[in-house]
N, C-alpha and C positions, 0 to 999 in steps of 0.2 A: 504494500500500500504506500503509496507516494502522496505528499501535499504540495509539490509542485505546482506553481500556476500557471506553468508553460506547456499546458500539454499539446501542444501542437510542434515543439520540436519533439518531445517524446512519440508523437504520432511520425514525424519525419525518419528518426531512429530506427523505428517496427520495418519500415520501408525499406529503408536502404539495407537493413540485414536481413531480407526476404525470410521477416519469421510468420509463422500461422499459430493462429489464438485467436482470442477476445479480451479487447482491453475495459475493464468495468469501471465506470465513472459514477459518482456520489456527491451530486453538489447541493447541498439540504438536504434535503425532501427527494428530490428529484433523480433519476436514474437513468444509466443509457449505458450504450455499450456496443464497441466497434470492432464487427469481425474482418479479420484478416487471414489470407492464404497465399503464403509464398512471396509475401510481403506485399499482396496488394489486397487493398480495401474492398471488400464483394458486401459488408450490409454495414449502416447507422442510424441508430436510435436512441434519440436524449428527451424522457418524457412522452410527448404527443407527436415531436415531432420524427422526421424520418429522410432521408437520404442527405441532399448538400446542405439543411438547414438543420438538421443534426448536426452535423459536422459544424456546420458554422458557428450554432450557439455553444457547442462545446469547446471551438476556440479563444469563442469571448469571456469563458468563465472563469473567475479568479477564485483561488483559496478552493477548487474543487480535490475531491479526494478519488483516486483513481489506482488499477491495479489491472497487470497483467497475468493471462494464462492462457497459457501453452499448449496446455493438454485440450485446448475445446474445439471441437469439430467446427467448421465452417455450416452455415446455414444452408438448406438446399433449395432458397430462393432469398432474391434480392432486393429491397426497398429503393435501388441508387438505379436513376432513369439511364438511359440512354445520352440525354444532354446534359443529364446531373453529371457525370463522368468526364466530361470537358471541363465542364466548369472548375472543378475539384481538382482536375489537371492543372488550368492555366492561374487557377487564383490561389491555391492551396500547396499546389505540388504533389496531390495525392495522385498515387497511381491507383486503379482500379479495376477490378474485375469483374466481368460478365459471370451469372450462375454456369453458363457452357462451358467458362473457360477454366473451371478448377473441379467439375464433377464428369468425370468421362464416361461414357457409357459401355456397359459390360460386351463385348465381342460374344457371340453364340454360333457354335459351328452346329449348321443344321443340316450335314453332311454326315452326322454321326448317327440321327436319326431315322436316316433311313433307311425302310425295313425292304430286304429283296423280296422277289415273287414267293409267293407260296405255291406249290403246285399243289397242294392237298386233294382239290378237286379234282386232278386226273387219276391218282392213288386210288382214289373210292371209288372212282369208274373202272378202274381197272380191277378191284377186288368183286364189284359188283356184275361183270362179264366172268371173271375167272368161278363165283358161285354159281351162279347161274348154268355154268359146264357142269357142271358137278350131279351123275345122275345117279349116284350111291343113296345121295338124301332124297328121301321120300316126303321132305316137307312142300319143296317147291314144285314139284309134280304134281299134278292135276289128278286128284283122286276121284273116284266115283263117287257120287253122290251119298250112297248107303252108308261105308265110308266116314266121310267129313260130317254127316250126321249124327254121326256117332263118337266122333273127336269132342264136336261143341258141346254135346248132351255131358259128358264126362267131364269137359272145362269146369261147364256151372256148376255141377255137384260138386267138386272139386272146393270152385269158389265159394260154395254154400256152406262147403263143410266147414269153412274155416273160418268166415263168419260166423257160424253158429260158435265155433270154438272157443275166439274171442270175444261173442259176448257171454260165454258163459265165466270164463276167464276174467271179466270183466265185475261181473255180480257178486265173484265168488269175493273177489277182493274188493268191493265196497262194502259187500256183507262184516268179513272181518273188522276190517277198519273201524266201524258203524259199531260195532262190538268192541273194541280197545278203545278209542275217544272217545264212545257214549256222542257221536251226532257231532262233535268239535269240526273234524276234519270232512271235508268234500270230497271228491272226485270232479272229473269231468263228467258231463252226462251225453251216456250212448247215443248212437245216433236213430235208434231204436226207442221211443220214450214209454212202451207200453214194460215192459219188465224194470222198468228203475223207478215205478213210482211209489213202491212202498220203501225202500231205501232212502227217498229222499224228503219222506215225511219227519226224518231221525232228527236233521238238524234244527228241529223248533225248538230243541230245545237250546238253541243258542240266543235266541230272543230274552231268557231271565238273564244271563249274567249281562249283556252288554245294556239292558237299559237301569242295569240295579247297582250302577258305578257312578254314581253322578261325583260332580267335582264338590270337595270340601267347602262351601259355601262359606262357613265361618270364619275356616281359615282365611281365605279372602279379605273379609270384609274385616277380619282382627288386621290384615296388612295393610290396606285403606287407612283403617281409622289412627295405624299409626303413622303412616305417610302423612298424614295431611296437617301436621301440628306444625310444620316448622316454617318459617316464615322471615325472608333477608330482605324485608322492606327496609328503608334506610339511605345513609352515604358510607359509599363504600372507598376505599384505597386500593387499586388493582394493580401488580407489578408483575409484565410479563417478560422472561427471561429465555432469549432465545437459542435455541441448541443448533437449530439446522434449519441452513436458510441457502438461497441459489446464489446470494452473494455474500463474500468471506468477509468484507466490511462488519455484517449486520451479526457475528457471527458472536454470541457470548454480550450481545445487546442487552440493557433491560430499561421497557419501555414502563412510563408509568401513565396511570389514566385515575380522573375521579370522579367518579359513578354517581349516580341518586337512583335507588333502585324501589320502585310501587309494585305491590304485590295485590291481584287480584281474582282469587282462588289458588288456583295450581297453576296459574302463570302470570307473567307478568313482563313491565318494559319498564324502560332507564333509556336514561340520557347521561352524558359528560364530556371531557374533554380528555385530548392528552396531552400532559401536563410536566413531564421528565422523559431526559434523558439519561439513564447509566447516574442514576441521582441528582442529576442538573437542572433547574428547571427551565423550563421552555419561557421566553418570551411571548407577552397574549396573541400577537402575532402568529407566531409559530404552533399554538393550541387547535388541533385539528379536531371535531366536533367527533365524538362516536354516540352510534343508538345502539341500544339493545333490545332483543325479545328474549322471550325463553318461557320456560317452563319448571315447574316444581314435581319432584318422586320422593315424598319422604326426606332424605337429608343430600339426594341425588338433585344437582340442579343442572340442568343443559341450555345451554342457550345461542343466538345467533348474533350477530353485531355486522353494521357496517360503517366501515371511517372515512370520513371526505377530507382525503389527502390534499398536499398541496397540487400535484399533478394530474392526481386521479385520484379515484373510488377503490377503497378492496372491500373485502368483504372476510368473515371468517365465522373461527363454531369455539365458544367455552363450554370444557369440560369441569365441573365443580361438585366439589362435598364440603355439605357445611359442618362444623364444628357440632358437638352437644350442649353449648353454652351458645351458639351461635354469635359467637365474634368472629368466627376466621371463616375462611375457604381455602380450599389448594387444591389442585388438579393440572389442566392440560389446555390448552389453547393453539390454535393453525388459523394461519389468515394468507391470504393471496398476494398481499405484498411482500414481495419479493420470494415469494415461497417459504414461507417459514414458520414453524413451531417449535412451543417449547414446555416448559414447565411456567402454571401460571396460580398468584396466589394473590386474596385479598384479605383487607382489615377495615372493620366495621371503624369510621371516624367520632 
């Protein structure tokens, strides 16, 4: 992290030693961030803004805090126009790059794919001419009618017999079953529905246990009536301390906010401000408004919040549990700026 206020010969530097990264800038409130590949410029973004007025306002800024890295993948698309790229040439000296000219497109030999002729189709004609010769088999020969009359008669019985088999086969073992679980367990049912319908008069008896389980009623309403006592109406003190965030700046940050929190049933809203930095206070100025909503579970409090930054809007989610004395809270808090959560904890004022 550098507090240089020349970052635009540091931008010249990145250049001339054709390195690739993202250099991350932090001037207040405000954020941006300039990727590079091979030493030339392909995206910027500072705030709202995006390509040569990116760049531009990050040249005018003093006292900004900024930090490079090395290890960050270039973008796979570009904010910097076609005429932004002159421009950023002749006034700036940046060089620049098109998304074509640092993301090269993968080569595919579609020569490997391809499959030769199949002859399979000749094979089978040939196997089906060479049976067809074959007058040892009496299947393909033209029998007399008396004959083939007497093949098919024999098929069906055949086929009948063993039908019958399996549903006997079929009964004997629902029977069983029907007998060991007392009606618990099913079968599938034959396709035959006149022999399975005293078997499957068995399972009514599944009807008393599944409606004679009802849930714990009291139990319930004994966890209600103690969820509902606690109550963080008030002004609160919140100190959010950040563990992981997508910029290494904000990294061991801790933000502070002061809440006024109305409570109405099991949920409720707040209003405040945020009011420190890392125990500094913010100038009124610099006090960016946040709301909240949420909700009350017994001594589980969840909630939602959005802050109107100085650049932009984020948005995030408090995780909380209140104390047995209800003065504290501590839990867990994630919000959108800059990606980051951490551990988050309040005190009743």
């Amino acid at each position: 992290m550098s507090d240089d206020g020349d970052i635009l010969n540091f931008i010249r530097t990145i250049c001339a030693n054709g390195e690739s990264g993202r250099l991350e800038i932090l001037a207040g409130s405000i954020q941006g961030e300039l990727s590079f590949a091979d030493g030339k410029l392909v995206d910027a973004r500072f705030g709202h803004l995006t390509g040569f007025r990116a760049v531009n306002a990050v040249a005018a800024m003093r006292d900004a805090r900024f930090s490079f890295d090395p290890a960050f993948a270039p973008l796979a698309s570009s904010s910097i126009t076609a005429s932004e790229r002159v421009v950023l040439k002749q006034f700036f000296g940046i060089e620049t790059a098109a998304t074509s000219e640092y993301l090269q497109p993968a080569a595919v030999d579609w020569q490997e794919e391809a499959v030769p002729a199949v002859a399979v189709p000749d094979e089978v004609d040939e196997v089906t001419i060479v049976r067809s010769d074959v007058t040892s088999t009496p299947i393909p020969t033209p029998p007399p009618p008396a004959s083939r009359f007497s093949y098919l008669t024999a098929l069906a019985l055949a086929v009948l017999a063993m039908a019958v088999m399996a549903a006997a086969a079929v009964l004997i073992n629902r029977y069983n079953d029907s007998l060991l679980s007392k009606g618990v367990a099913s079968v599938e049912t034959p396709s035959r529905p006149e022999p399975v319908q005293q078997p499957s008069q068995l399972p009514v008896a599944q009807s008393a246990p599944i409606h004679s389980v009802p849930a714990p009623a009291s139990v319930k309403e004994g966890k209600k009536t103690f969820k509902a006592v606690q109550d963080p109406s008030g002004k609160w003190n919140i100190v959010n301390s950040v563990d992981t965030t997508a910029y290494r700046s904000f990294k061991n940050m801790k933000i502070g906010f002061a809440l006024s929190i109305n409570q109405t049933g099991t949920s409720f809203t707040g209003t405040g401000l945020k009011v420190s930095e890392n125990g500094r206070s913010l100038p009124a100025g610099s006090r960016t408004p946040i709301q909240v909503q949420g909700s009350i579970n017994g001594d589980r409090i969840e909630a939602t919040f959005v802050e109107d930054g100085t650049a932009r809007k984020s948005n995030g989610k408090f995780m909380w549990r209140l104390d047995r004395n209800g003065r504290g809270l501590t839990g867990s808090f994630a919000t959108t700026a800059a990606r980051s959560s951490g551990k988050s904890a309040a005190s009743r004022l």
